[in-house]
C-alpha positions in Angstrom: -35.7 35.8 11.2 -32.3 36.8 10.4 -30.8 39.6 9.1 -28.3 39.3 6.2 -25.8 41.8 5.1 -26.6 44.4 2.6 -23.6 43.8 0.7 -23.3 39.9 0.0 -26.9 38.4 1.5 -24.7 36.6 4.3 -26.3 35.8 7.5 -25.2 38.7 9.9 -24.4 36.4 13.2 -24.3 40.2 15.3 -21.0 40.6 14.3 -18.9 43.9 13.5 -18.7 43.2 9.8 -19.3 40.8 7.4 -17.9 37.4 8.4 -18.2 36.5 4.4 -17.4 39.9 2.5 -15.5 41.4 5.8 -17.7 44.5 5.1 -18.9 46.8 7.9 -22.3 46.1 9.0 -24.6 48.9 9.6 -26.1 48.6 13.2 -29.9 50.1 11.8 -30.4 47.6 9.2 -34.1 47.5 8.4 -36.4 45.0 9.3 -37.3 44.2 6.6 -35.2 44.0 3.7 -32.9 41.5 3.1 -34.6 39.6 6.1 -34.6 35.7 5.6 -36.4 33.0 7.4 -34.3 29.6 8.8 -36.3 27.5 10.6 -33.0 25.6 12.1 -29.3 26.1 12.0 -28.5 23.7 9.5 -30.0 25.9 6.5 -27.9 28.4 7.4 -24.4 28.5 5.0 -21.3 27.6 5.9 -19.0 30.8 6.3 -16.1 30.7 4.6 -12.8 31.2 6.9 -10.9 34.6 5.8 -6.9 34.7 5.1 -5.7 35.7 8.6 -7.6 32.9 10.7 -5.9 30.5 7.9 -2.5 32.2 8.3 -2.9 31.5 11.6 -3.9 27.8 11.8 -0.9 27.5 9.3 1.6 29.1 11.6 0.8 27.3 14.3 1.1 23.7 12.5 4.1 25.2 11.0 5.1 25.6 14.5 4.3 22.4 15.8 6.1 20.5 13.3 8.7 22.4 13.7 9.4 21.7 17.4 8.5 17.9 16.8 11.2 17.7 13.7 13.7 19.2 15.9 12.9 16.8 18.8 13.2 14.1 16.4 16.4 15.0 14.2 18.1 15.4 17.5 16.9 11.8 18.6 18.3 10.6 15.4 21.6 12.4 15.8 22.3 11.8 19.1 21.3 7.6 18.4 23.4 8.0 15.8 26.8 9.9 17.8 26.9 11.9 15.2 28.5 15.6 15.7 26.3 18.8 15.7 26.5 19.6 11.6 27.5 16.0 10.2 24.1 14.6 9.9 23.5 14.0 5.9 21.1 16.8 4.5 18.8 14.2 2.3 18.1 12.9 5.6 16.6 15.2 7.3 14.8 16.8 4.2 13.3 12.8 3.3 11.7 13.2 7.2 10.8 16.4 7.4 9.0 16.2 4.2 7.1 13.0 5.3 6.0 14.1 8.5 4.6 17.1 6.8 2.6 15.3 4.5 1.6 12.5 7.0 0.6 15.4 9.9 -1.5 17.4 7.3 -3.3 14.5 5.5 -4.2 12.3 8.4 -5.5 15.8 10.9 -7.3 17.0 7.4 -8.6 13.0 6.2 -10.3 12.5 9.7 -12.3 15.2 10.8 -10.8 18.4 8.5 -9.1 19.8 11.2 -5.2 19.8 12.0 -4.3 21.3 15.7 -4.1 25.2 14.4 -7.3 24.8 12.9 -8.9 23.5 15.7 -7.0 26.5 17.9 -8.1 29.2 15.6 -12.0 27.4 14.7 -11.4 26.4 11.1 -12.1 23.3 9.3 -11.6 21.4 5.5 -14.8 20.4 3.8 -15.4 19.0 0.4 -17.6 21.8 -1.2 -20.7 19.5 -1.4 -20.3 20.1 2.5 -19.1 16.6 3.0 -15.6 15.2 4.8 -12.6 15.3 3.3 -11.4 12.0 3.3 -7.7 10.8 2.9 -7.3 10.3 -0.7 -8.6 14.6 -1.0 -6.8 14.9 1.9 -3.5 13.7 0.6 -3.9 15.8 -2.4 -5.0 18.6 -0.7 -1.2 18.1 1.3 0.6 18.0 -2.0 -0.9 20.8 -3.2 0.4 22.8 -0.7 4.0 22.6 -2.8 2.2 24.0 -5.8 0.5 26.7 -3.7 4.5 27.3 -2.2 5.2 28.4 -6.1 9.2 28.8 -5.9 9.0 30.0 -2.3 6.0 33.0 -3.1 3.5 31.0 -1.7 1.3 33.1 -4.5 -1.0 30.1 -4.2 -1.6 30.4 -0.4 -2.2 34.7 -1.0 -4.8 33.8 -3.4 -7.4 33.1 -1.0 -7.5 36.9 0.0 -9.3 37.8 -3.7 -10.4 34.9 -4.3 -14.2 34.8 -4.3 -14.3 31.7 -3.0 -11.9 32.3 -0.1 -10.0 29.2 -1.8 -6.3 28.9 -2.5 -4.7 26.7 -4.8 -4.3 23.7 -3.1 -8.1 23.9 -2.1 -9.1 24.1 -6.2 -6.7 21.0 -6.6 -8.2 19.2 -4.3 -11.7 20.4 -4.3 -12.1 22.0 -0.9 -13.0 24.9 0.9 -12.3 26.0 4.8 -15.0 27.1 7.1 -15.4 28.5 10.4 -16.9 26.2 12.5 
């Protein structure tokens, strides 16, 4: 038996609140009410990963990237002898841009999980449950330039009211991020 929470029906897993609805949860929940019987793990439902855990995986992918980019654009300069500030802009953006989408749809196409989601315990489903996949996987990646929306990233804050926990580029591509 497993207790759910009053507010959303969602498993309780002995947390502080609400894993789904980030609600309290009341210590002297009744036994019987909203009591539910799984037989094995795999009935129960996938919890959907909150804002801040997705922040977080993001940060540290953007972080990553960052320090790889760098390591890289400074190969490329100094193979190139060219003087700190004279490297062509188009350059740099052409790479930078590829080795985003390349990081985020290969980590997300095998397995749903880049290195910041596997630090902070998140992964990319299909919402059948299933894997990703690279064709999602690649839309998923350039739906993260609609979910950027002229530098708001309006599309990436919409998975904290959305009741899905998705953000844009998750309704592009047809994906949701769990905890795992």
């Amino acid at each position: 038996m497993v207790r759910t929470c009053p507010s959303c029906n969602e498993p309780d897993n002995g947390a502080e609140f609400c894993l789904s609805c980030q609600q309290p949860m009341p210590r002297d929940l009744p036994d019987t009410p909203g009591m539910v019987e799984i037989q094995n793990l795999e009935q129960l439902p996938a919890v959907k990963a909150g804002f801040f855990r997705r922040f977080a995986a993001f940060v540290i992918d953007w972080l990553f990237l960052s320090v790889l980019a760098d390591i890289l654009r400074f190969a490329y300069s100094f193979g190139n002898d060219a003087r700190s500030g004279t490297m062509q802009i188009d350059i740099v953006m052409v790479f930078s841009s590829a080795l985003f989408l390349l990081y985020f749809t290969l980590f997300t196409g095998d397995g749903g999980q880049t290195l910041g989601k596997m630090l902070t315990g998140v992964r990319v489903q299909r919402l059948d449950g299933s894997d990703v996949g690279y064709g999602r996987a690649l839309l998923r990646s350039l739906g993260y330039t609609v979910s950027a929306f002229f530098m708001t990233f309006l599309g990436f804050l919409w998975a904290l009211w959305d009741k899905e926990k998705q953000a844009w580029h998750d309704k592009i591509a047809g994906t949701i991020v769990i905890r795992v």
